[in-house]
C-alpha positions as CSV (number, residue, x, y, z in Angstrom):
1,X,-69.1,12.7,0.2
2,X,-65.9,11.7,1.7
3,X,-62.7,12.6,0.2
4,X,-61.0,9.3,-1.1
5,X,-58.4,8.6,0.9
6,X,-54.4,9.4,-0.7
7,X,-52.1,6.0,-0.7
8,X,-49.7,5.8,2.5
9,X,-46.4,6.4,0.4
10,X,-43.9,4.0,1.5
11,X,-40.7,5.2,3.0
12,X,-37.5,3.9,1.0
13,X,-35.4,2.1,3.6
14,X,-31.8,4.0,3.3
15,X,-29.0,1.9,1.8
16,X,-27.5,-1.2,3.4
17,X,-24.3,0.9,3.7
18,X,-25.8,3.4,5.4
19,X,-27.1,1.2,8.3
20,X,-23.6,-0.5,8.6
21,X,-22.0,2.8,8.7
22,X,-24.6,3.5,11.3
23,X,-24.1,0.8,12.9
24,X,-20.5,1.3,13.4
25,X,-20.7,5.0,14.3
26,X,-23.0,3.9,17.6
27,X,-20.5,1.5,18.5
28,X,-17.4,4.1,18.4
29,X,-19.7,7.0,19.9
30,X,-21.6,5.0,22.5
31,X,-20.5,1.7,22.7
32,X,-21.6,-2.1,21.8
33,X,-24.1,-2.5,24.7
34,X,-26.0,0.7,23.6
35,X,-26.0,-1.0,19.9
36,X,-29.8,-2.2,19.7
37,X,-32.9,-3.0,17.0
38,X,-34.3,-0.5,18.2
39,X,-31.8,2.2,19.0
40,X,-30.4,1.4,15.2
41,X,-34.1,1.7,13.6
42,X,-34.3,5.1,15.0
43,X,-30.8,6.2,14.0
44,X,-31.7,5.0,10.4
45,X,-35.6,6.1,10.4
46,X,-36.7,2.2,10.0
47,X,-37.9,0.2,12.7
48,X,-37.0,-2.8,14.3
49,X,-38.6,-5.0,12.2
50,X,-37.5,-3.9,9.3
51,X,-34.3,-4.1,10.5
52,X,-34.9,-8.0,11.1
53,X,-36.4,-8.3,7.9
54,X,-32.7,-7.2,6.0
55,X,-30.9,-9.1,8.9
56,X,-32.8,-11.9,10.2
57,X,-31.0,-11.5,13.4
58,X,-29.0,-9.3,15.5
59,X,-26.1,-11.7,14.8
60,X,-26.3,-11.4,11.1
61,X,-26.3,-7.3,11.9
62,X,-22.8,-7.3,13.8
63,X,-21.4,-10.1,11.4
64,X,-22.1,-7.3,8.5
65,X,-21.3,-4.6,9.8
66,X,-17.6,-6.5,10.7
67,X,-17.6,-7.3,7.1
68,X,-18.3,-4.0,6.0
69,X,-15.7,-2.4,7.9
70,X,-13.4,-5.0,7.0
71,X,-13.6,-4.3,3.4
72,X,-13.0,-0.2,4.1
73,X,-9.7,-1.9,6.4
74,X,-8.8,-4.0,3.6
75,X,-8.9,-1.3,0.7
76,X,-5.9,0.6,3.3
77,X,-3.9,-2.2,3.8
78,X,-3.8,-2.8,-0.2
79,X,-2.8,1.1,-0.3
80,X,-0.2,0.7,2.4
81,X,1.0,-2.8,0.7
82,X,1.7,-1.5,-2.6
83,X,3.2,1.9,-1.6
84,X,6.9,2.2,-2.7
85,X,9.5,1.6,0.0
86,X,11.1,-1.2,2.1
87,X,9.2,-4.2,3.0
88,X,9.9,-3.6,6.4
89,X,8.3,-0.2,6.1
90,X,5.8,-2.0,4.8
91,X,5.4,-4.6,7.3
92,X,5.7,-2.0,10.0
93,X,2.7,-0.3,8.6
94,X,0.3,-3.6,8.4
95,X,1.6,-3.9,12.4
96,X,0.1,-0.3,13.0
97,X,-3.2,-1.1,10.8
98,X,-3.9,-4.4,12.9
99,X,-3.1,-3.3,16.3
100,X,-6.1,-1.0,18.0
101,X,-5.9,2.5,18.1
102,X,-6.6,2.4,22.1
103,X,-9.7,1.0,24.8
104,X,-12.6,1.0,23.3
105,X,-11.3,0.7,19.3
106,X,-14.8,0.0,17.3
107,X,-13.3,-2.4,15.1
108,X,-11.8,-4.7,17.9
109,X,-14.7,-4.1,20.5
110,X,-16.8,-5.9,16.7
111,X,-14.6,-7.9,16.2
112,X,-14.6,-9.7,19.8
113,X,-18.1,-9.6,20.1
114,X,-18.8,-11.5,16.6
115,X,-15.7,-14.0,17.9
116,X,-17.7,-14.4,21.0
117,X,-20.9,-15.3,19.1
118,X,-19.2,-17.4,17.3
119,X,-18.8,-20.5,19.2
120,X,-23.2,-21.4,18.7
121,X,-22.9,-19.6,14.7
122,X,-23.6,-22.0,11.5
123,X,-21.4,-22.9,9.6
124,X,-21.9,-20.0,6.5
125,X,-21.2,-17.3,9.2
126,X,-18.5,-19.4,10.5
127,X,-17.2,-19.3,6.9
128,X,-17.1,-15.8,6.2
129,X,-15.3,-15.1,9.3
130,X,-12.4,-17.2,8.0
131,X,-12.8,-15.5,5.2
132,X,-11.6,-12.4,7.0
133,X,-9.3,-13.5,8.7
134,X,-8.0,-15.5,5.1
135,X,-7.0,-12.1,3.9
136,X,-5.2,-10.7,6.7
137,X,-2.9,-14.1,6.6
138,X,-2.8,-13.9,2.4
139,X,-1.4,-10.6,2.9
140,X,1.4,-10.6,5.7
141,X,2.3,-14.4,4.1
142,X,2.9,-12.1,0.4
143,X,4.7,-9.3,2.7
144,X,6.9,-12.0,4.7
145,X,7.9,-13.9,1.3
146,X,8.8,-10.5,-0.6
147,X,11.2,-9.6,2.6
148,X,12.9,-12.8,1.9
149,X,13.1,-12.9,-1.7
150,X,14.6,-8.9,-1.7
151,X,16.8,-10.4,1.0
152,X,15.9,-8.1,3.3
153,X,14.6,-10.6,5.8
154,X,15.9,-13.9,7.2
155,X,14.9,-17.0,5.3
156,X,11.9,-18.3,7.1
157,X,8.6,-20.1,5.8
158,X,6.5,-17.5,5.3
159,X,3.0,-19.0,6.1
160,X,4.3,-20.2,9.8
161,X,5.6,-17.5,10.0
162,X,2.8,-15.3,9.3
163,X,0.7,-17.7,11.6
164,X,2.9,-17.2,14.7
165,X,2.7,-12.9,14.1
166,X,-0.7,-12.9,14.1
167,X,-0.8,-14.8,17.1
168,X,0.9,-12.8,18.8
169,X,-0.6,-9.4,17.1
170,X,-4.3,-10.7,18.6
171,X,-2.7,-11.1,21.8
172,X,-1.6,-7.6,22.1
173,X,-4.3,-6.2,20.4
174,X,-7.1,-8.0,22.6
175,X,-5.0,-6.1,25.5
176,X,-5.0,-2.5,24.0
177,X,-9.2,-2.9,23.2
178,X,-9.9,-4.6,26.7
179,X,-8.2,-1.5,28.5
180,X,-5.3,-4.2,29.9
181,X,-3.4,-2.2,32.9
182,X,0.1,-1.7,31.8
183,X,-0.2,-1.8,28.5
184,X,-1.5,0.8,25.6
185,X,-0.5,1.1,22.0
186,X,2.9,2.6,21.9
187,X,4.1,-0.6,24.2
188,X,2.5,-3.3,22.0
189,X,4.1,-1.9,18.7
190,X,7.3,-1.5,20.8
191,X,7.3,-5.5,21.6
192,X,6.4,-6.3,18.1
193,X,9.2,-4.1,16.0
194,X,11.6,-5.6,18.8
195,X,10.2,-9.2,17.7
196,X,10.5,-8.6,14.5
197,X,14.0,-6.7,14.7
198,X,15.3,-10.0,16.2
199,X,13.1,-12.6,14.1
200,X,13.9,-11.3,10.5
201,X,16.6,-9.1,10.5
202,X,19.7,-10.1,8.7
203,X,22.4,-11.2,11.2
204,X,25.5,-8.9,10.9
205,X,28.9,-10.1,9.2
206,X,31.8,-10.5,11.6
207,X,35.1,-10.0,10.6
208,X,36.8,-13.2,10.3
């Protein structure tokens, strides 16, 4: 008589975390084109299907894994917001967490991709993009309105304010991650503190 058969043991898929992590790591160590299904299935030992069946699509993949890493970018820009100094120091430190590190930076090379997709996405992912960039604006608007209340900036509205610096921080920062000849990190936060040094700093008393 045959031996019965043992039951196929099913192989736990590894944590959501781990496959955004993952996900993230093949896009800094090989970039986005390499970033498949199937290339991720085999990184995480699930396959492409599987993969699906958590994300549905490949869209719902990238839009996570932005989420996810938003949420580790968000936890240091609360550190570096509530850290003890001036809020210039402090504004000067959300500059350098926004802007790239150089061509190529995961985040942005994610972030422009999921922007991209963006124009055909329903409305929930839609949403939840806002959503990120919601807390980047709550932030710098908090930042911009503390400079002014310490009087350590000029009196300006805060939110337009805030609106207009992001502008222009996308700007330079879609340069940096694109590779732009002429211009690389140490420029762009050059031009900024510049902007800012003339758009918030205090004007100088004059003797009369």
């Amino acid at each position: 008589m045959s031996a019965t058969p043992s039951p196929r043991r099913r192989t736990p898929a590894p944590p959501r975390e781990e496959v955004l992590a993952a996900a993230m790591d093949m896009i800094a160590e090989r970039g986005l084109e390499q970033l498949t299904m199937a290339a991720l299935g085999r990184e995480v030992g699930m396959s492409s299907g599987h993969l699906l069946y958590y994300f549905h699509s490949k869209d719902e993949l990238l839009l996570q894994t932005l989420e996810w890493s938003e949420g580790r970018l968000g936890a240091e820009r609360a550190r570096l917001l509530t850290r003890p100094g001036t809020a210039r120091e402090r504004l000067d430190a959300y500059v350098d967490l926004y802007v790239p590190d150089g061509h190529r930076d995961p985040h942005w090379t994610l972030w422009l991709e999921v922007w991209n997709r963006s124009q055909n996405a329903a409305d929930d992912a839609r949403d939840r993009q806002a959503a990120i960039e919601g807390a980047w604006h709550r932030d710098l608007v908090a930042l911009l309105a503390d400079g002014v209340t310490r009087g350590e900036f000029r009196p300006v509205d805060a939110d337009r304010f805030a609106a207009r610096l992001r502008a222009l921080l996308d700007g330079f920062s879609i340069h940096v991650a694109v590779g732009l000849r002429g211009t690389d990190r140490g420029q762009i936060l050059g031009h900024v503190r510049e902007f800012l040094d003339d758009s918030l700093g205090r004007p100088k008393l004059t003797d009369c």
